[in-house]
N, C-alpha and C positions, 0 to 999 in steps of 0.2 A: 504494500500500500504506500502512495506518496506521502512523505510527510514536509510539512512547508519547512521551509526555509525563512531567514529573516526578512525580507521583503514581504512575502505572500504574508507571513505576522504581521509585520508594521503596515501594508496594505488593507487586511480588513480591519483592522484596529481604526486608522484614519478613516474609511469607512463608516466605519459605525459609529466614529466621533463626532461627521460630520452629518449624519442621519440623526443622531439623536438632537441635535442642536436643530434640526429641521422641525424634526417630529415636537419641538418643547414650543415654536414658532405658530406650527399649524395649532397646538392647543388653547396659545394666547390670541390667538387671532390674527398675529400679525401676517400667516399665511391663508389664502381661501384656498376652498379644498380646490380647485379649479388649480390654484398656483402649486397647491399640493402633491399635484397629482403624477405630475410627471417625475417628481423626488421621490414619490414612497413605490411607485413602480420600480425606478432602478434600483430598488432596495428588496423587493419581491413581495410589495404588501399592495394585497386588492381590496376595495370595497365592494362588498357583496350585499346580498339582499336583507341582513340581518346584523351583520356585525362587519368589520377588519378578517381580512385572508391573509396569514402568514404564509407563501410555499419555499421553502428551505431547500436548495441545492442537495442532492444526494449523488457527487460525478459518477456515472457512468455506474451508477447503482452499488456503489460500493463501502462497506462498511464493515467496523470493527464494533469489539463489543462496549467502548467506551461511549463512541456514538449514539449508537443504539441506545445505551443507558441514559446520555445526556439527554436523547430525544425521548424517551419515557419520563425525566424529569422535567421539559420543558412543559409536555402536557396535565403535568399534573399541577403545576407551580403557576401558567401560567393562560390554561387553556380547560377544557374537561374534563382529563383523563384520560384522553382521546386523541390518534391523529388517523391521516387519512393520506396511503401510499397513491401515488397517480402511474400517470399510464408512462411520464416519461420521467419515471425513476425516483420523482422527488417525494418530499411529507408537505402534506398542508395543515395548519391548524385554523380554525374553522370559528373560532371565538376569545381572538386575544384584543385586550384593549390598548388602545393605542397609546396611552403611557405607559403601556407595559412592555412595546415592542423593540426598545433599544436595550433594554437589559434583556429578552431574548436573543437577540443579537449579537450581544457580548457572553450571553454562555456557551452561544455556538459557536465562537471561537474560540474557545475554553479549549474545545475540543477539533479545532482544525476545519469548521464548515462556518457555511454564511447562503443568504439570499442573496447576492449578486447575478442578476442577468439572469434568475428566473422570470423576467416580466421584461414588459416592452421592445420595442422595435430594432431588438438588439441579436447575436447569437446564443441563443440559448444555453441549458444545459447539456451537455453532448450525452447520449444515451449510447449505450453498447448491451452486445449479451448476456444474460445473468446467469448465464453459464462460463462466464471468461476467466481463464487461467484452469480451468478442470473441466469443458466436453472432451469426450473422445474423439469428437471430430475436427478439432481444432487445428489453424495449422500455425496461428499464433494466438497470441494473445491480445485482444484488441481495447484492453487498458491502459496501456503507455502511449497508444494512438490518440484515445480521449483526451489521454494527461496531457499530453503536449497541445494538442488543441486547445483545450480549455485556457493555457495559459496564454496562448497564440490568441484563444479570441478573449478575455478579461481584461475590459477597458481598453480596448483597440483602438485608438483616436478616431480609423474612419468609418468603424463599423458600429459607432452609440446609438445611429440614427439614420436606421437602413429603412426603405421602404415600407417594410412588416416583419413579423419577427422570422427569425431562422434557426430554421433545426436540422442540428446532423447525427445520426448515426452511424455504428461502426460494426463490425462483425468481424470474427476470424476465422469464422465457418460455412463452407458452402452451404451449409441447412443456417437458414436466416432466422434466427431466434430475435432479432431488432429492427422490424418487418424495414429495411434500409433503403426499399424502392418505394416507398409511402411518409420519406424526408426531403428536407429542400435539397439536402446534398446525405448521400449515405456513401459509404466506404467499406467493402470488401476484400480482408485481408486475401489476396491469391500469391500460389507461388508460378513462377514462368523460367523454365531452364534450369530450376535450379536455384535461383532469383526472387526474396518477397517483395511483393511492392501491394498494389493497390488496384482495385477496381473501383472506377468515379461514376458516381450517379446521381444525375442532375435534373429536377425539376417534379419531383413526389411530392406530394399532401393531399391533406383528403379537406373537411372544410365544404362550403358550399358549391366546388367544381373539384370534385375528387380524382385524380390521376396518377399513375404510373410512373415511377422515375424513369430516365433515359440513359443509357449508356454514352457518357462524356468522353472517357477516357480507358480503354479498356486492360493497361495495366500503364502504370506510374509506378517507375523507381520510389523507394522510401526516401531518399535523401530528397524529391522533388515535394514530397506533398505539401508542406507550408505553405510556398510560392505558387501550387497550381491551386492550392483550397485561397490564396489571397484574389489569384488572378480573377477565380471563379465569382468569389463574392464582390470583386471591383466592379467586375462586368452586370452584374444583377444591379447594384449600387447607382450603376450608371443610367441603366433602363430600365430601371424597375417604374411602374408607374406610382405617381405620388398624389395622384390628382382621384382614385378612388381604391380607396382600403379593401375591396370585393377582389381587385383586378392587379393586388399589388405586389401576391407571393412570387416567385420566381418561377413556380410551374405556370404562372399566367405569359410571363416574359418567353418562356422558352417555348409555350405552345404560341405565341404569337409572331415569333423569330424563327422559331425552327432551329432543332437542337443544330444542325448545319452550321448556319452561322452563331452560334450560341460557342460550339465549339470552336473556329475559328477567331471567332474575337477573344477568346479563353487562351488559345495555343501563345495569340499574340502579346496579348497583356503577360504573360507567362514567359514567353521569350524576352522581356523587357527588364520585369523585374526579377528573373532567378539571377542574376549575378550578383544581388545586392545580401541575397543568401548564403553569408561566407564559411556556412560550413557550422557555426556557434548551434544553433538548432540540431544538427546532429549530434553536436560535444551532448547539450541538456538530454535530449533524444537517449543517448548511453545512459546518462545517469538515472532518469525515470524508467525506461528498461530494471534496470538493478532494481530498485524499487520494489518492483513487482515478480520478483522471484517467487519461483514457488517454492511452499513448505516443504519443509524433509518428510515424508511420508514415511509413515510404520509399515514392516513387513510383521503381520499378526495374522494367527489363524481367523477364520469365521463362524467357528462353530455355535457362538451365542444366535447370528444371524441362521443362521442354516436351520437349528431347534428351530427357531422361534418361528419361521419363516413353514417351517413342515406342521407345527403343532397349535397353533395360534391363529387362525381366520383372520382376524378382526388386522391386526398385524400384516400379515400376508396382503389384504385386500389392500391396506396400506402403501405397501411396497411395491406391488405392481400397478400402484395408479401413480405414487407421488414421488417414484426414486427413477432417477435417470442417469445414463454411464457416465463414469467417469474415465479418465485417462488414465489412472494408477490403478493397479490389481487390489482388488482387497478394499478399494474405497468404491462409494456413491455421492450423489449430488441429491441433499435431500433438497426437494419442495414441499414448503409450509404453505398450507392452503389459507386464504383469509378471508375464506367465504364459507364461511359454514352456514347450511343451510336456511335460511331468514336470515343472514346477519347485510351488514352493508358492508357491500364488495372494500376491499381496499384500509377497510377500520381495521386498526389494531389499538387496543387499552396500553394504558402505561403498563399497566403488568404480563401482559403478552409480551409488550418490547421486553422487558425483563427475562425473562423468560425466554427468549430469542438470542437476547445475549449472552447469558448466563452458558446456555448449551452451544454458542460459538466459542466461546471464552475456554468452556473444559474440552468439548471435543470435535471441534470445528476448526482447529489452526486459528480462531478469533478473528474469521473471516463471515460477512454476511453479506447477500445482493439483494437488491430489490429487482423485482421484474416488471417489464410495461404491464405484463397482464396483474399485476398489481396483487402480489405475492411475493412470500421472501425465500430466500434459497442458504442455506448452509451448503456452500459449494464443495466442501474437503471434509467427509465424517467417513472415517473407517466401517465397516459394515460391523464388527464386533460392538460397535456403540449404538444398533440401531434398534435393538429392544428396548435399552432405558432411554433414548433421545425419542422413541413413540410416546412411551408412557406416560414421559414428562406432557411433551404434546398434549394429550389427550387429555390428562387432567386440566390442564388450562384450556380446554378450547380449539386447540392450532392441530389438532390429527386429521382433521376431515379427510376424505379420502375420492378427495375429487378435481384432482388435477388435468385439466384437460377434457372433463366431460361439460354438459350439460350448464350444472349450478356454478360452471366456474367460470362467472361470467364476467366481463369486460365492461365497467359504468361509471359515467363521470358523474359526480355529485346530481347534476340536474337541478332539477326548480328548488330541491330542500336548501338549498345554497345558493346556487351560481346567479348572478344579475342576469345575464346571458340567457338563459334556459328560457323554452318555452314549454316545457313540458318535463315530470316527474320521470328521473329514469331509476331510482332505488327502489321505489316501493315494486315495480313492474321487475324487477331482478329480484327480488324478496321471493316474490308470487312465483315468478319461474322456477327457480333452484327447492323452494316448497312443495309448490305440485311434484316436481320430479320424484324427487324425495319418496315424497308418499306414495307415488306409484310404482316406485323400485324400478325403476328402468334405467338410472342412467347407466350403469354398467354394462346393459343388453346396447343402448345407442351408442355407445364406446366413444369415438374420438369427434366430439361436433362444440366448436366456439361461437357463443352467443356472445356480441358486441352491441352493448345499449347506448346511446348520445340525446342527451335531451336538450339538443337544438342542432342546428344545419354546421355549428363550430366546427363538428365529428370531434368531440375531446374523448368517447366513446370507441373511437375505431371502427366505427359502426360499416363503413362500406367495406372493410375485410374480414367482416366478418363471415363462419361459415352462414349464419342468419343476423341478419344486422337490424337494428330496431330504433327507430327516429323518431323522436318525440317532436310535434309540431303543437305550434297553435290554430285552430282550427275556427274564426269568430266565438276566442273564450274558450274552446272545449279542445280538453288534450288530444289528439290526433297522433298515432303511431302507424305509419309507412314501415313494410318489411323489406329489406334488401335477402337475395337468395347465392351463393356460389362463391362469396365474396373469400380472398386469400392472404392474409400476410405472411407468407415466408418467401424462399425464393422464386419461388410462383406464382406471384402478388397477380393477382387481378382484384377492379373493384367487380362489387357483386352487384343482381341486375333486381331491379323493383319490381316486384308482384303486382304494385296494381292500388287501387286503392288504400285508404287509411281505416285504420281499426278504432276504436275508442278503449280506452281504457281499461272497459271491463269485458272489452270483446278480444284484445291483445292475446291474454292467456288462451283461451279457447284456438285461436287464430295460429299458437306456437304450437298448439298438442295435434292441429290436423297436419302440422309439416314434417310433425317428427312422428306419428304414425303413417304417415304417406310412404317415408324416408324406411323406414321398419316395411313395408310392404313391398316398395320399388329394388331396397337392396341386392342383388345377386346371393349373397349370402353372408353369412354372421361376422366375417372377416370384412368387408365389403365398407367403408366409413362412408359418411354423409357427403364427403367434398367428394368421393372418387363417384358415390351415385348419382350426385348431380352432374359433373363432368359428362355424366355417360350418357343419363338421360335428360337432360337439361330442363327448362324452367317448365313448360306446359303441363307435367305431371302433376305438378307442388299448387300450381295455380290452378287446375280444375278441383284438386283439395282443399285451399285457401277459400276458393268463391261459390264452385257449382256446392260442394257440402254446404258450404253455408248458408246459401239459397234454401236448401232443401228443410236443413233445421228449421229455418226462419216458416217456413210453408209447413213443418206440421206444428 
C-alpha cells in the first residue's frame, strides 16, 4: 500500500486548513451557499435532499485495517453509525453537519485519506479491480497504475476545471472486473512481445447517452502513459463542449469527432509534449511499484477448509458463491457480501467496518478492497482461516451468500438521499433481493446482475446491467423502464429497453416474469441469463414482460 510522503502530509493538511477556514465563513455568513459551492465541492461535500454528503476518496478501493477503523469511527462520532460504499470505490456519509466536517477531515488524514477530487469538474477518483495484486488472472497489478495517476491528476493546474467530471479506470486482467469500457478513459494492463504497456480506451459513460468506450491506443509503452493520458485529457479540455453540461463528457466529443480524428489530435499533442517527460515519472513509477509488493504468503495445509467445506452446508454454500481464485496455492479472495437480504445495498455499521478490519488485521495480510459493485473483499486469506473468518461473518451480519446472484444488487442511494433522483431505487432493491429470498431461487438462476439508478445520472450502472432498472418521474408518479442484455466486463454492451415503464408496485411483479421467462428459455441449468439472452434475444422476455401482463390484467 502507498504510504504519503511529506508533501502528500503537508498537502492535505493545507487542504483542510484552508476548507475549514471556508467552511467557519459559509456559517457566518460571510459566504452564500451559491459562493459556497464551488469550495465545499473540491473538498467532496454535496448538498442533498436532507442534510450535507461527505464522499471520502477510497484510491482505487484500497485499504488497510487502520482505515477501515478510522472510517467506522468517523460514522459513529460524526455521522449515524453508518456509511455507504458506492459504485466507484468511495464511503459516503449521509448526515454530517457542516461544523462538523473539517474535523472529519483532519481524522482522515490521521490516517492517510481525504475528499479531494471526489466532486466536481475535475478527475476523479481512479477506480481499478478489487481483485488487484491476488486474481489468478492477472498479469499485473493495476494499483501502482492508479497511484501514479492519482498523483499525476491531484490539483493539476489545467485539469480543476474541465468541461464535466472524469473518470478512469484500470485493470490488469483480460476479464474486466472495472467495467473500463463504461469510463471516460479506462486502461488495460496487456502484455505484447514480451512487453507491459497499456490498452487506451477512450470515450465510455453511461448517464443520459450511454456508450461504449473506443479503442485509442491499442498498446502504449508504460514509460508513455502520463504524457498520452495528459495529451488525451488536453484534447477533450480543448473540445469539450462548455456551453451545455448534457453534451459535455468526452464520449459526446468523441462521438461527435470520430475516434479518427480524436486519435490523431491525441498522437499529436502526444508527440509534443512527451519530451518534456524526462524520465522522473518512471524514477516515482519504481518507487510506488515497491509499495505494492505482495505479502509473503504461508505455505499451510487446508484441512480446516477441506472438513468444513465437506461437513458444513451452510459454509460450503458460502464458499462457492463468495470465494474466488487467487494466485497463490493455499489462498482465496474472500467477498463480503453487503447486501443481505432487505438491507440497503452498499450500508455497512461502524461495527461491521470493525469487524472487517479486525479479520484483515489477523488474517488478511491487513489488506481490504472495496468493489464498484459495492462490497468489500479481503483479497489474501489463507483457506485454513476460512471456517472462523465465516463464523465471525455470520455472526455480525456480513456471511450472506450471494455474490453475484440475484439480491446482489447494484443501487445508488436514489430519492432517500440524492437531490438528483427522481425516483426511489432502495426500497425496489429491498423488494427484489426479499422476494428472491423467499422463493429460494437465487441459486437455481445462478449468475444474473441487477443494476438499479434512480434517475437518467446511471450512478446505478443501470444500462450494464444483466437487467437494469430506471427510476423516472412520471407527472409525480415513480416510473421504472427495464433495460434487458446489458454487460460490464470485457464485453461491455449497453442493454436494450423493453418497452414501457412499470410503476412501483408493478416493478416487482414485472422482474419475476423475466426471471421465470429466463428459467424456461435456458438450454439448461448451466446455461446463465447473459448467455440466454445472447442467444435468444429480446422478443422472448418482452412477450413475458407485456402479452403476460395483458393477460393478468384481463382476468
Amino acid at each position: 500500500m502507498y504510504n504519503y510522503n511529506e508533501f502528500d502530509t503537508a498537502f492535505v493538511a493545507e487542504r483542510n486548513r484552508q476548507f475549514r477556514a471556508q467552511v467557519e465563513r459559509r456559517i457566518s455568513g460571510a459566504l452564500t451557499e451559491d459562493e459556497f459551492k464551488p469550495l465545499r465541492l473540491m473538498n467532496g461535500l454535496y448538498l442533498q435532499l436532507h442534510a450535507y454528503m461527505l464522499r471520502v476518496a477510497i484510491p482505487y478501493g484500497t485499504l488497510d485495517s487502520a482505515k477501515m477503523h478510522k472510517l467506522a469511527d468517523i460514522a459513529d462520532k460524526w455521522d449515524k453509525g453508518y456509511g455507504h460504499f458506492t459504485t466507484r470505490q468511495n464511503i459516503q456519509y449521509n448526515w454530517p453537519k457542516l461544523s462538523d466536517v473539517p474535523d472529519m477531515l483532519d481524522a482522515l488524514a490521521e490516517v492517510e485519506m481525504h475528499a479531494i477530487q471526489t466532486s466536481g469538474n475535475t478527475i476523479r477518483n481512479v477506480t481499478a479491480d478489487h481483485f488487484a495484486g491476488a486474481a489468478a488472472d492477472e498479469i499485473a497489478d493495476p494499483r501502482p497504475v492508479a497511484e501514479l495517476i492519482r498523483q499525476w491528476s491531484t490539483d493539476h493546474p489545467e485539469f480543476q476545471f474541465l468541461p464535466r467530471k472524469f473518470k478512469i479506470a484500470v485493470t490488469g486482467s483480460p476479464n474486466d472486473r472495472a467495467v473500463i469500457k463504461a469510463h471516460d478513459i479506462g486502461i488495460q494492463i496487456v502484455e505484447q512481445d514480451g512487453e507491459i504497456g497499456y490498452r487506451i480506451i477512450v470515450g465510455g459513460g453511461l448517464g443520459r447517452t450511454p456508450m461504449i468506450g473506443k479503442v485509442l491506443r491499442d498498446f502504449l509503452p508504460e514509460e508513455d502513459l502520463l504524457p498520452y493520458l495528459e495529451a488525451t485529457v488536453s484534447v477533450w479540455n480543448l473540445l469539450g463542449r462548455r456551453d451545455n453540461k448534457y453534451k459535455a463528457r468526452i464520449k459526446i466529443t468523441v462521438h461527435e469527432h470520430g475516434i479518427d480524428e480524436i486519435r490523431e489530435r491525441v498522437e499529436r499533442i502526444f508527440k509534443m509534449i512527451r519530451p518534456s517527460f524526462s524520465g522522473i515519472d518512471q524514477q516515482l513509477f519504481a518507487e510506488i511499484k515497491a509499495a505494492f509488493a505482495a505479502p509473503e504468503f504461508r505455505d499451510a495445509p487446508v484441512a480446516e477448509f477441506e472438513t468444513a467445506y465437506k461437513h458444513d452446508p451452510i459454509f460450503r454454500s458460502w464458499a462457492d458463491t463468495n470465494l474466488a481464485e487467487h494466485r497463490a496455492e493455499g489462498y482465496a479472495i474472500v467477498q463480503i457480501s453487503l447486501k443481505a437480504h432487505g438491507a440497503t445495498p452498499g450500508d455497512a455499521s461502524s461495527e461491521q467496518m470493525r469487524v472487517m478490519a479486525d479479520l484483515a488485521q489477523k488474517y488478511g495480510h491487513d489488506q481490504l478492497r472495496i468493489s464498484h459493485e459495492q462490497n468489500v473483499i479481503l483479497p489474501h486469506v489463507h483457506k485454513s482461516d476460512l471456517p472462523v473468518i465465516h463464523a465471525v461473518l455470520k455472526k455480525h451480519g456480513l456471511a450472506t451468500a450471494n455474490i453475484g446472484l440475484i439480491s446482489d444488487i447494484i443501487a445508488c442511494p436514489g430519492m432517500d438521499y440524492c437531490a438528483l433522483a427522481t425516483a426511489r431505487s432502495i426500497p425496489i432493491a429491498q423488494e427484489i433481493a426479499t422476494r428472491f429470498d423467499e422463493l429460494k431461487l437465487e441459486h437455481e438462476i445462478g449468475d444474473l446482475k441487477i443494476k438499479i439508478s434512480g434517475c437518467i445520472n446511471a450512478c446505478g450502472h443501470h444500462h450494464v446491467g444483466h437487467i437494469g432498472i430506471l427510476g423516472l418521474d412520471r407527472a409525480g408518479v415513480e416510473n421504472y423502464q427495464i433495460t434487458l442484455g446489458g454487460d460490464a466486463t470485457e464485453n461491455a454492451r449497453v442493454g436494450d429497453r423493453t418497452g414501457p415503464g412499470f410503476s412501483a408496485d408493478d416493478i416487482l411483479p414485472a422482474i419475476e416474469r423475466i426471471v421465470y421467462a429466463y428459467l424456461d428459455l435456458r438450454a439448461d441449468a448451466d446455461e446463465t441469463f447473459a448467455q440466454t439472452y445472447a442467444r435468444v434475444g429480446l422478443d422472448p422476455f418482452k412477450v413475458a414482460l407485456y402479452e403476460q401482463d395483458k393477460a393478468y390484467a384481463a382476468e
